[in-house]
Structure formats: C-alpha cells, structure tokens
C-alpha positions as CSV (number, residue, x, y, z in Angstrom):
1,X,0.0,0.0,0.0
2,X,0.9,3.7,-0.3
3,X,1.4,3.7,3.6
4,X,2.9,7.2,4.6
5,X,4.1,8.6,1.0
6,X,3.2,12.1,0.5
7,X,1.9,12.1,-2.9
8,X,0.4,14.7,-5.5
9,X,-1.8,14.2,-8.3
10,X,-2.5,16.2,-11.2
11,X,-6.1,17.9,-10.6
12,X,-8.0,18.7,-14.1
13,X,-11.3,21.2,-14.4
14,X,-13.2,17.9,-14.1
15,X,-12.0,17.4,-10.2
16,X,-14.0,21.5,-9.7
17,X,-17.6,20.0,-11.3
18,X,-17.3,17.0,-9.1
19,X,-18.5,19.4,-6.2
20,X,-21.8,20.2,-7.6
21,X,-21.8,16.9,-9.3
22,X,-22.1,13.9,-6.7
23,X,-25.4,11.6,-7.8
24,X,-23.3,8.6,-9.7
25,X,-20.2,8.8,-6.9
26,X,-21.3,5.4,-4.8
27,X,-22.6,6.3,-1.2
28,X,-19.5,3.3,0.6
29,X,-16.9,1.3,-1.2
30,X,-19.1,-1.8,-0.3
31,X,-20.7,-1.7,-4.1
32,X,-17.7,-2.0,-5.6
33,X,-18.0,-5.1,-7.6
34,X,-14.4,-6.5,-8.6
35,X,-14.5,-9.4,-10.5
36,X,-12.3,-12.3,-10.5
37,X,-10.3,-10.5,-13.7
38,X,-7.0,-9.8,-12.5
39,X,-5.3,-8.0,-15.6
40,X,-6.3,-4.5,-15.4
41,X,-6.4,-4.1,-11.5
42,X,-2.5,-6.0,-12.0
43,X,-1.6,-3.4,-14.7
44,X,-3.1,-0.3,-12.9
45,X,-1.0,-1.1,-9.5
46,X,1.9,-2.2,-10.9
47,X,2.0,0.8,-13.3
48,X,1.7,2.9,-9.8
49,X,4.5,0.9,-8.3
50,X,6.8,1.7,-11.0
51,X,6.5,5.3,-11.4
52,X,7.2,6.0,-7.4
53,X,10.6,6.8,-8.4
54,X,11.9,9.2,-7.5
55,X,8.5,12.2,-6.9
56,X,5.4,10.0,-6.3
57,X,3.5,7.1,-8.4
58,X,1.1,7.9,-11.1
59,X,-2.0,6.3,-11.7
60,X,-2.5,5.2,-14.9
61,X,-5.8,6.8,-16.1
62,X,-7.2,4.1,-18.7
63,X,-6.4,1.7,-16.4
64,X,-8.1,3.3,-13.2
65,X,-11.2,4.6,-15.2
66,X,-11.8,1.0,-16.8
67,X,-11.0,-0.9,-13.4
68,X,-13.8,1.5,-11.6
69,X,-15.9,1.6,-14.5
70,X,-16.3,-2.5,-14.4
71,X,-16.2,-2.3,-10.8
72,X,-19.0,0.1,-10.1
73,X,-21.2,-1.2,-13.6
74,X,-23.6,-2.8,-11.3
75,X,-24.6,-0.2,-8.9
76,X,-24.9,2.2,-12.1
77,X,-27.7,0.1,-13.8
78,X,-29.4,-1.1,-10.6
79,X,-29.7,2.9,-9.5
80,X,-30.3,3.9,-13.2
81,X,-27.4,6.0,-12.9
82,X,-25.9,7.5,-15.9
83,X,-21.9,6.3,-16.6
84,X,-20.0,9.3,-15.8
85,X,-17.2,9.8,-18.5
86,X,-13.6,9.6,-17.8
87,X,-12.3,13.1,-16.5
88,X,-15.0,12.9,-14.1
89,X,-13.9,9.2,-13.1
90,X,-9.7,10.2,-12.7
91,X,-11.2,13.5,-10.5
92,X,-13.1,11.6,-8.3
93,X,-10.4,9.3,-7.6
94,X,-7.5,11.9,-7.4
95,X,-10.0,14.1,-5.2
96,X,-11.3,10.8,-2.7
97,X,-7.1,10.6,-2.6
98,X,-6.1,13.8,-2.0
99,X,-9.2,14.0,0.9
100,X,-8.0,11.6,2.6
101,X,-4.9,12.4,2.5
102,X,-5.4,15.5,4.1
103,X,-7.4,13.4,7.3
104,X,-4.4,11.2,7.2
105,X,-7.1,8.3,6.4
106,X,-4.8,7.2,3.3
107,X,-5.9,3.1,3.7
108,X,-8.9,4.4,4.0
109,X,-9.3,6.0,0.2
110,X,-10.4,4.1,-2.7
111,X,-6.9,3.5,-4.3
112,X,-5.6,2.0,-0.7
113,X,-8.8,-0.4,-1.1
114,X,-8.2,-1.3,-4.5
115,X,-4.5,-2.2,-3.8
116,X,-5.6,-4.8,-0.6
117,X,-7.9,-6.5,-3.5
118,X,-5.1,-6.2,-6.0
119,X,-2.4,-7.8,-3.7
120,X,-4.9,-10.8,-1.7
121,X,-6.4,-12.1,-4.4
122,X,-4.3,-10.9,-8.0
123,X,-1.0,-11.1,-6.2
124,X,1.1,-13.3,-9.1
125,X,-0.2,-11.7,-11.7
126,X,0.7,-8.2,-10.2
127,X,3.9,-9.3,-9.6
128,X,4.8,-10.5,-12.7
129,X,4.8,-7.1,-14.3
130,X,7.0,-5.9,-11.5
131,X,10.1,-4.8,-13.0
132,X,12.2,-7.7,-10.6
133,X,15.6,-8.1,-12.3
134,X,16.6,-11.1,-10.0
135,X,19.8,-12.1,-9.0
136,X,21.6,-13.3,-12.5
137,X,25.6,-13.3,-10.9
138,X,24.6,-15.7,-8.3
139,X,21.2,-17.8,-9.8
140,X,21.4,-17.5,-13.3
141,X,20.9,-20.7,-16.0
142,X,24.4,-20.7,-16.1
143,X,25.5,-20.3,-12.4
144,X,22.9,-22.7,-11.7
145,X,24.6,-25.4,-14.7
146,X,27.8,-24.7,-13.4
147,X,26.5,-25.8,-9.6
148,X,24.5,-28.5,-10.9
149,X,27.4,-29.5,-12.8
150,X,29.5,-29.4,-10.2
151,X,27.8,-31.5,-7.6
152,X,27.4,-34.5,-10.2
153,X,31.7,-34.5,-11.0
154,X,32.3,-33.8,-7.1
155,X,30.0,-37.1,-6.4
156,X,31.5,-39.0,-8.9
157,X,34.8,-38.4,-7.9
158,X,34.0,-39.0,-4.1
159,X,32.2,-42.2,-5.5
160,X,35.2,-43.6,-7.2
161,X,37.7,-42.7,-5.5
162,X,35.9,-44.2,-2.1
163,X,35.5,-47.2,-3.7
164,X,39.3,-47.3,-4.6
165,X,40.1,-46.8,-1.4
166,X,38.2,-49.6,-0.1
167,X,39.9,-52.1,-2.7
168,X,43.5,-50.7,-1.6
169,X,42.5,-51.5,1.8
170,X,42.1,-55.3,1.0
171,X,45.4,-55.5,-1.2
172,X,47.2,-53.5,1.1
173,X,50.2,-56.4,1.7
174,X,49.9,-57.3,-1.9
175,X,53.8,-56.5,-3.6
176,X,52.5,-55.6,-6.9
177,X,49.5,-53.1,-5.8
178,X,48.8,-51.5,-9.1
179,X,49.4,-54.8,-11.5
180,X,47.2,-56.6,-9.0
181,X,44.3,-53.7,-9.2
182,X,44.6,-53.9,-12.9
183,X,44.3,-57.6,-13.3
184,X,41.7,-58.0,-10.8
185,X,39.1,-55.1,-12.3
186,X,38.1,-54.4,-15.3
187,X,39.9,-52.3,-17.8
188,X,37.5,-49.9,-18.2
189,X,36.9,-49.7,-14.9
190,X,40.5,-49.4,-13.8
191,X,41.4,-46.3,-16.7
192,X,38.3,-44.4,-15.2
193,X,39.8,-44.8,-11.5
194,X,43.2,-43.7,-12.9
195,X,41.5,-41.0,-14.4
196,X,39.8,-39.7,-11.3
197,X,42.9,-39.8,-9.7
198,X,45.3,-37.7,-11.8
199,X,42.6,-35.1,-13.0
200,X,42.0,-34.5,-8.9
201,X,44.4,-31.9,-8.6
202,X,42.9,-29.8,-11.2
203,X,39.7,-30.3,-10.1
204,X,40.7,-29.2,-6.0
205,X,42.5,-26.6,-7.4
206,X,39.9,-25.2,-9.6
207,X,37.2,-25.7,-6.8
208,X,38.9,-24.2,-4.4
209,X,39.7,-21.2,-6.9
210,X,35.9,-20.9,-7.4
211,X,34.7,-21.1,-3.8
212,X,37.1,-18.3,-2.8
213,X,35.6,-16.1,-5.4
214,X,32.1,-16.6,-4.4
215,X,33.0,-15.8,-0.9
216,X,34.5,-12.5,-1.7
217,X,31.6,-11.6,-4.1
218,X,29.3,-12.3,-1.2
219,X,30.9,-10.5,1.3
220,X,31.0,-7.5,-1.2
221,X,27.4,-8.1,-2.0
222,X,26.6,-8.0,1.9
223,X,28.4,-4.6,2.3
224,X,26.5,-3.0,0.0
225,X,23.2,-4.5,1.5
226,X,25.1,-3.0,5.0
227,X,25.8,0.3,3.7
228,X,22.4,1.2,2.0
229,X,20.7,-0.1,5.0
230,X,22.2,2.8,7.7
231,X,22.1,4.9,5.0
232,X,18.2,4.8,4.3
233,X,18.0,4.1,8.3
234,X,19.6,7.6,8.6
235,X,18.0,9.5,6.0
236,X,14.5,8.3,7.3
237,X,15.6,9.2,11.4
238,X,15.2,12.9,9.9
239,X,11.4,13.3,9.2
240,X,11.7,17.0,8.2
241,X,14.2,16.8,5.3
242,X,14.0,12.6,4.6
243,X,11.9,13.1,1.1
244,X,14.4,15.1,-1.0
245,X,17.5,13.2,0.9
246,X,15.8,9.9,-0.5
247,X,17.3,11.0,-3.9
248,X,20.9,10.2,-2.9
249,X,20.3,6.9,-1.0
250,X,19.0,3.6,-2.7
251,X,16.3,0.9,-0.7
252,X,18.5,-1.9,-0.1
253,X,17.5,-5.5,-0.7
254,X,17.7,-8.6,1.5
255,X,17.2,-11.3,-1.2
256,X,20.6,-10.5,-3.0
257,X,22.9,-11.2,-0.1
258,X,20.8,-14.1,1.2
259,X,21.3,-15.9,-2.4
260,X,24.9,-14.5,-2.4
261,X,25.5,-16.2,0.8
262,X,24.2,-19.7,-0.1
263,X,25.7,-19.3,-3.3
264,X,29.3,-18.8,-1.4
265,X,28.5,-22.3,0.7
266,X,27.4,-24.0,-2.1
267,X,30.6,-23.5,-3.9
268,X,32.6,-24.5,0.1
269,X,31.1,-28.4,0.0
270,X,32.2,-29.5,-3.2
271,X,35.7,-28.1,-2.6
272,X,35.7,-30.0,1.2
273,X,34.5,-33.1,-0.3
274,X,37.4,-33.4,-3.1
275,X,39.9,-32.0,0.3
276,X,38.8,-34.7,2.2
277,X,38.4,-37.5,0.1
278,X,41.9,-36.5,-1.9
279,X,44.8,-39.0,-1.2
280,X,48.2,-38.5,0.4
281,X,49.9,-38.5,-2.5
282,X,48.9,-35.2,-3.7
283,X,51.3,-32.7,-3.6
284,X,51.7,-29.2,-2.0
285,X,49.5,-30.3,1.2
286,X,50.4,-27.3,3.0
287,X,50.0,-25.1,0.5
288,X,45.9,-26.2,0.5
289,X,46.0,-26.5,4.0
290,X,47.0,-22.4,4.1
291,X,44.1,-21.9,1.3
292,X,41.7,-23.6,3.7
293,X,42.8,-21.1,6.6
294,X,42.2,-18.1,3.8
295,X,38.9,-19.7,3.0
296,X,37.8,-20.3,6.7
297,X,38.5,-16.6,7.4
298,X,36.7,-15.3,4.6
299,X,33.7,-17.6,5.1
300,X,33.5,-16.2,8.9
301,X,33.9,-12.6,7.7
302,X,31.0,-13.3,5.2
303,X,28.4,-14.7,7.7
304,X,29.1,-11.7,9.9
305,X,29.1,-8.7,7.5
306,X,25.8,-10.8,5.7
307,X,23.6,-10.8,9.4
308,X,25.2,-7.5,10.0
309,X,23.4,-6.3,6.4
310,X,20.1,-8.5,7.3
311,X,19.6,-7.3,10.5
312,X,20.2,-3.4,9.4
313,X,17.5,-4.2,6.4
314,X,15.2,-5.8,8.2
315,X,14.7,-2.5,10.2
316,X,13.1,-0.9,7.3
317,X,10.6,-3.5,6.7
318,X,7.4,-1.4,6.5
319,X,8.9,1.8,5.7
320,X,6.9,2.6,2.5
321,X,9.0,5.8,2.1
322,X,12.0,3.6,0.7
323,X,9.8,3.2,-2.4
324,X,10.6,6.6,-3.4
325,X,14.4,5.4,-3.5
326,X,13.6,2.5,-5.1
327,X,15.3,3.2,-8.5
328,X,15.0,-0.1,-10.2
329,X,11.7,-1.2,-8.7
330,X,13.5,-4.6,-6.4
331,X,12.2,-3.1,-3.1
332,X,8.7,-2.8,-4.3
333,X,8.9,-6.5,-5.3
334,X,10.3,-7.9,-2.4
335,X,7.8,-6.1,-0.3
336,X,4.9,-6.6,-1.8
337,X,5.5,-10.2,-3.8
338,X,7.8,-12.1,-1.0
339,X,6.4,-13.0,2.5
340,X,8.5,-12.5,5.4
341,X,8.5,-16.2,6.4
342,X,10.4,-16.5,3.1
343,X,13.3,-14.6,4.4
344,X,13.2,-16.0,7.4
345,X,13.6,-19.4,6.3
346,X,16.3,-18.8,4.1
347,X,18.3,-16.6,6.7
348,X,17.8,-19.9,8.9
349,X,18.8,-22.6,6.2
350,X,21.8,-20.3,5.7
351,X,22.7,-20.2,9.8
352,X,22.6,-24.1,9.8
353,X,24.3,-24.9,6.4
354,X,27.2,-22.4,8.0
355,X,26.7,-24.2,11.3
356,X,27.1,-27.8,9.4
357,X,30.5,-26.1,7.5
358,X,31.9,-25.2,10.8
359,X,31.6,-28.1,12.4
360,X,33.2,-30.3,9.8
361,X,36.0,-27.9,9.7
362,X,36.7,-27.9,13.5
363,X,36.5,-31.9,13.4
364,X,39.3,-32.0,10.8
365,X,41.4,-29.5,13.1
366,X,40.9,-31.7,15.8
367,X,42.0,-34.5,13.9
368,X,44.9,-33.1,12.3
369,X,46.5,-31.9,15.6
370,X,45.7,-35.2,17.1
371,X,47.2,-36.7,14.0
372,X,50.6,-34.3,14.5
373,X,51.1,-36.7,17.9
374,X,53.3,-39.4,16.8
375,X,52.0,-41.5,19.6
376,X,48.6,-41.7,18.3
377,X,50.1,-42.8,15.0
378,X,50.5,-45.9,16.3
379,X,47.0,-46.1,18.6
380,X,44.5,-48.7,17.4
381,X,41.8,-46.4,18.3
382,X,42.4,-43.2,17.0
383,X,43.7,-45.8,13.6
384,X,39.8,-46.7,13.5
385,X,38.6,-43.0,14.6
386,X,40.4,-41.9,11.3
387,X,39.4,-44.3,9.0
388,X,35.5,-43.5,10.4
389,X,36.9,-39.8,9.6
390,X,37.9,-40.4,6.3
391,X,34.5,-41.8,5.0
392,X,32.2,-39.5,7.1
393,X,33.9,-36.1,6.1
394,X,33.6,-36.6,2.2
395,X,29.9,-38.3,2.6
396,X,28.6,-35.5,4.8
397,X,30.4,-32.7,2.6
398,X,28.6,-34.3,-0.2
399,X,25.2,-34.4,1.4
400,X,25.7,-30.7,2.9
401,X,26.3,-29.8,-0.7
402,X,23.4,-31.4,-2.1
403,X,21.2,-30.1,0.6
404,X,22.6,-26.5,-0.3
405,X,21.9,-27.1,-3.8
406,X,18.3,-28.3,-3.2
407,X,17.6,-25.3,-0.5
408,X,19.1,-22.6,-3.4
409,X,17.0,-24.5,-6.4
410,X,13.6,-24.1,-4.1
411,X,13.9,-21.0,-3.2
412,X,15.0,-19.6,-6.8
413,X,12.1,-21.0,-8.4
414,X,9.9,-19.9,-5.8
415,X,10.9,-16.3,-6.1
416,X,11.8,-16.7,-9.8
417,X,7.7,-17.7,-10.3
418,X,6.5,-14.4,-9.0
419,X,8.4,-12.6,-11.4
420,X,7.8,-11.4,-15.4
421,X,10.2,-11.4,-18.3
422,X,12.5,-9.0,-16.5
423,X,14.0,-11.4,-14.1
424,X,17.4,-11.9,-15.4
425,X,18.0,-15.2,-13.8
426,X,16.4,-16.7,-16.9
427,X,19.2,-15.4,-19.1
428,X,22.9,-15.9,-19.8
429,X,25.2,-13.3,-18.9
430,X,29.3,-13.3,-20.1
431,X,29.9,-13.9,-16.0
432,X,27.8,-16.9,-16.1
433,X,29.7,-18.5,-19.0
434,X,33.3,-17.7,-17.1
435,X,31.9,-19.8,-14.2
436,X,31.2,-22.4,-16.2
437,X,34.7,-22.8,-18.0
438,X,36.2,-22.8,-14.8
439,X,35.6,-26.5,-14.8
440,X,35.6,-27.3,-18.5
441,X,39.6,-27.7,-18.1
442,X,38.5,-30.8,-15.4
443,X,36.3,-32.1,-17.9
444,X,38.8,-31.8,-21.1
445,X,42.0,-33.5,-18.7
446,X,39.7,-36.1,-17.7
447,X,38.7,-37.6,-20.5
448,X,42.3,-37.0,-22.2
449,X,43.5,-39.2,-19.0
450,X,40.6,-41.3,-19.8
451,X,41.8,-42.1,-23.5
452,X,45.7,-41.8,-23.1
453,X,46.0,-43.2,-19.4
454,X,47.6,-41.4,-16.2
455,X,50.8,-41.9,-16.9
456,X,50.6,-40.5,-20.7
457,X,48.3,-37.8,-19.0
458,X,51.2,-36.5,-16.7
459,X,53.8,-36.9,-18.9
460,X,52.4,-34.5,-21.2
461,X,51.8,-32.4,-18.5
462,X,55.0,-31.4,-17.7
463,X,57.6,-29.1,-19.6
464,X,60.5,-30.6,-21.6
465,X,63.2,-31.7,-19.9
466,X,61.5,-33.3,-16.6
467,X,60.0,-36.8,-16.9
468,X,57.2,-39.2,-14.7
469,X,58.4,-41.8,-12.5
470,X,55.9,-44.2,-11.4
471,X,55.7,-45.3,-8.0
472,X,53.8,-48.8,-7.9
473,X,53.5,-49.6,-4.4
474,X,52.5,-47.2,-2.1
475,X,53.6,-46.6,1.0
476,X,51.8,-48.0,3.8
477,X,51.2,-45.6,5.6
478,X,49.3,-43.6,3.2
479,X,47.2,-46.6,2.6
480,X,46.0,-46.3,6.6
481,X,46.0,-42.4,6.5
482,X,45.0,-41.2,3.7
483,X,43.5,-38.1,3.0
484,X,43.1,-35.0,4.8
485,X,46.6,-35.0,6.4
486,X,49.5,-32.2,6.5
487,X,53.0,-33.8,7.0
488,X,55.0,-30.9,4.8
489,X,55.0,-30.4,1.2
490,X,56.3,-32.8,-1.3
491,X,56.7,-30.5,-4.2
C-alpha cells in the first residue's frame, strides 16, 4: 500500500464539477463489484509501483477509469445512474485521494482499497509485471549449470575414488599393488579410477579457486546490503528533510545477499569433499592447508558482514517511504510479492548450512593436531577413529552440498515464479559463461586421461626436460592415512 508517501496528483477542471456533481459517486466502497479479472487491476498497480521513483506514483488513467468503471457497472444500472465519463472518473479518484490524504485516512481512500484487493487475491499476476531483475551473478541458468554441474563431477569423484580406497585396503600387503588392481578389475573400470585420480588436482585446485571467489563476491554483495541499509536508516531518522535526501540513498534488498551467501557455501562443499576424500599422495599439502585457513576466514567474515546487512534491512521492513528510493523497482517487489517467512527461512537454512561447515572444519582441526602426535600414529583407536573420519567427512560434505543445492533450487524458483520477463535469472550473462569454464579444463584432462591413461596424461603435462616416475607400491602408511593429512609439502 501507499502507507505514509506524501503524494500529488494532477487535478483537471473535471476534479472543480465533481462538487456540484455527486449523484453517480457510490454512497460506501461496499458496491464496488471487482470481478475475479485480474489483468487490469495488475496493470493499474503495478504501473503505480513503477513510477514511485523518485516524486510519487502515477495512476494510470485508462487503467483506473476501466477498473472502476467495471467495478461500479452494477450499482450504475441497478440505481439507473448515468456512466460518468472519464475526466469525471480520474477527479473523483484523485480528489477521494487527496481527501483523505489531508485526514491522514490514506488506507482508507479508494486506491488504498483497491491495492488490498489487488495484492490478496491478483498477487502473481501483479507481480509479474513488476520490474524484478533477479539475482543473475549468483542464480542465473548458467551459475545454476555450473552448480549442478559441479555436484554431479564432485559425487563421482567422491564415489570412485571411495570405492578405490576400499579395494586398496584389502590389497594393502599385496607386492604388486597396481598390477594386482589392474588384473583383478576391469579395464575400463581401472582407466576411469586412474583418471579420477590424476585429474583431482585440477579439479581441488579449480574448486577451491571458485569457492574463494564466491565468498568475496558475497561478502561485497553484503556490504552494500550493509551500507544502504544505515544509510536509508539515517535518512529516514530525519522526518523533516527525509523526502528530497531519498534522492541520494537507494532501498537496499535482502534477497541479494541471502542468495549470495548460499551461493558462497554451495561452492565451500564440493571443494571439502574433493579436500577430504583427496589421497596422500597429492602434492603441495600445506600449500591447500593455508588456502583452507584463507577460505575459513573469509567464510566467517562473510556470515558476519551478511547478518550484519540483514539485520540493518530488516529495520526498514514497513517503511513505504523507501519506495521513493527505489530506482530499479526490487524493493517494491520484495515487499509486496515475497512473505517474510520466506526470508526468514532462508536466513535460517543459511545459519545451519554455515553451522554444518563449521563443524566439519573444526573436526578435521581436531584431527589433524591429534594426528601431529606421533604417539597416536601408532594407537588402534584413534587408527579406527580416522578411518571412520575419512569416509564420514567426504559423505557428509557431499550431502551438505546437495542439501545446499536443493535449498538454493527451491527458493530460486519460488521467487523466480512471481516474477515477469524481467527477471534476469532466466538469461545468460558473459559472468555466467566464465563460471562455467572454470571447470571445463576438469572435464577436457579427464577424458584425455581417460583415453591416453595417467601416466601418458602427466607426462604431457609437464615441460620438456622433466619426466614421470611411477611409483607402484605405495607406501603403507598412506594406505592407513589417507586423506586429509598435512606432514609438509612434497613438491
């Protein structure tokens, strides 16, 4: 509703003969007679909505006279009352406004009456022609094919290379470990596992890479949510001079650093899945191990500067002034098209998928300064407790990343099917397509390890002048530790 805007409307000659005109103006709104016809009454409020910026909406007058016209049709012909024509209509209206403007009665005037109907029972189709552009860098086609895309590699790999794991443990004494996994699986089989495991680098490196990015873009995202919000907050605590200062601030939005935020953890699980699941013999394990430090930081600075930006928005919840700083129309939307219990639910999925991310993180701590304790090395217990460890970590990273994934799908499309053929998350933007070829080097190294074989795969890999050297038998202790496990880098 208009709530508290101070607005003007342009008054014609018609608005003066309305005084010594009254017999067809309706006695009560209780004759009007809306019908179940929602496009007009959609396209005469969300006209109003988006001509609020920046001096007060406009109604359109086609759409106001017909919408009151059909409205009113009934009591006309039952009182034998002649139609009044279309000046007198728009005066009426403006003048029923303006009146009770002046009584401060505003939800009490015919537009106020005529937006309740509007926004109970035409509230999709209203919204639809709302000019929402979305949230396209974090929940566009292509950011939602490269997550998609993601999850399925990150689950085969976790897959295979689980499975792997469990055959090395039942050839561990065997002399000839890689002949003997060769001979007793199929070839096929045994070039996909090989495959897995020499395109893993690439794909941690590349995932890692990708969540840091998201992390930053979310905590910048936030900031700006954090900064317009004590801005506007500000600007409104001053009730004398708050309408002109409006111009220079802008209504900040809570659905962008909500999605920005779940976009940041989705991209956290796959990485933690291919960390945990990723054997010893990877190289540069304290390199990674100071990347995860990097990414815990960042990931703790986001949470706080995103409740920090929540918080400060939610305050203005209700403040119908904001529309008149609402230059591209996303405050009206969220206001009037999304519930609060919507927010609410996605601020709490976000708290316990961040919850869930913390507390794998502070288990592998745990373990990896137990694991630092040569004595425990050694310790049938803590032996079992790790190899527990090292199935549970990569399972549940997989499975908070799938839940993340199903959470950011439902409420996409839940928001994304209140809005019109503005909403950008429909379309393909240049950013989109750069998140998507972040993997396609994975994909390309895979199946060129795939066809050729690891060892053809990493020869290639490396300049002129250096060469592979195939280990065959690993080490035991890898076999019994693997994964997840900082001893010093090999490179």
């Amino acid at each position: 509703m208009s709530g508290n805007v101070s607005l003007t409307y342009p008054l014609t000659s018609a608005l003066q003969r309305v005084a010594y005109n009254r017999t067809w103006i309706p006695p009560n709104l209780n004759v009007l007679n809306l019908s179940s016809d929602c496009a007009y009454p959609s396209i005469w409020l969300a006209h109003y909505f988006r001509t609020i910026f920046p001096n007060g909406g406009n109604y359109p007058a086609q759409a106001t006279t017909v919408l009151l016209s059909n409205a009113y049709r009934q009591y006309w012909n039952s009182s034998n009352i002649r139609r009044p024509n279309e000046a007198q209509i728009m005066a009426w209206f403006y003048e029923d406004l303006l009146a009770n403007q002046r009584r401060n009665t505003t939800n009490r005037s015919i537009g106020a009456f005529l937006q309740t109907h509007v926004l109970r029972n035409c509230r999709d189709e209203f919204c639809s022609r709302l000019p929402w552009q979305g949230n396209s860098d974090q929940a566009g086609r292509g950011m939602l094919l490269t997550y998609c895309a993601q999850a399925v590699m990150v689950t085969i790999y976790v897959a295979i290379l689980l499975f792997a794991r469990a055959s090395r443990r039942s050839m561990i004494e065997l002399p000839e470990y890689y002949e003997q996994e060769k001979e007793t699986t199929h070839p096929f089989l045994h070039r996909i596992r090989q495959a897995v495991r020499n395109t893993l680098r690439i794909f941690l490196d590349g995932s890692l890479l990708f969540c840091i990015a998201m992390v930053i873009a979310a905590i910048v995202g936030s900031s700006l949510t954090l900064r317009e919000s004590r801005a506007a907050l500000k600007v409104l605590g001053n009730e004398e001079t708050y309408r002109n200062a409006l111009q220079s601030v802008k209504a900040p939005t809570k659905s962008s650093p909500l999605f920005s935020s779940l976009a940041a953890l989705l991209s956290i699980f796959p990485a933690m899945a291919l960390h945990s699941i990723a054997p010893k013999v990877l190289r540069r394990e304290t390199y990674r191990n100071y990347v995860w430090v990097l990414v815990a930081c960042l990931t703790a600075v986001m949470m706080i500067v995103t409740e920090l930006g929540i918080t400060e928005a939610e305050k203005l919840d209700g403040q119908s002034q904001l529309l008149l700083a609402d230059v591209e129309g996303q405050y009206a939307f969220e206001t009037r098209c999304l519930r609060s219990t919507e927010f609410k639910d996605l601020k709490l999925a976000l708290r316990i998928l961040f919850a869930i991310r913390g507390g794998l993180t502070l288990l592998y701590l745990i373990f990896l300064a137990l694991w630092s304790k040569t004595r425990l090395r050694t310790n049938r217990a803590f032996i079992l407790m790790r190899r527990v460890w090292n199935i549970t970590a990569p399972v549940s990273s997989v499975l908070g990343m799938w839940c993340t994934l199903a959470i950011f799908w439902y409420f996409r499309n839940k928001i994304g099917s209140r809005s019109g053929e503005t909403n950008k998350d429909h379309e393909w933007t240049f950013g989109q397509i750069i998140a998507i070829s972040t993997f396609a080097p994975v994909v390309v190294e895979l199946a060129f390890s795939w066809k050729q074989g690891a060892r053809k795969a990493n020869e290639t890999a490396l300049n002129k002048g250096f060469e592979v050297v195939w280990e065959k038998q690993p080490e035991k202790e890898t076999i019994e530790h693997p994964a997840s496990e900082s001893s010093g880098d090999k490179a």
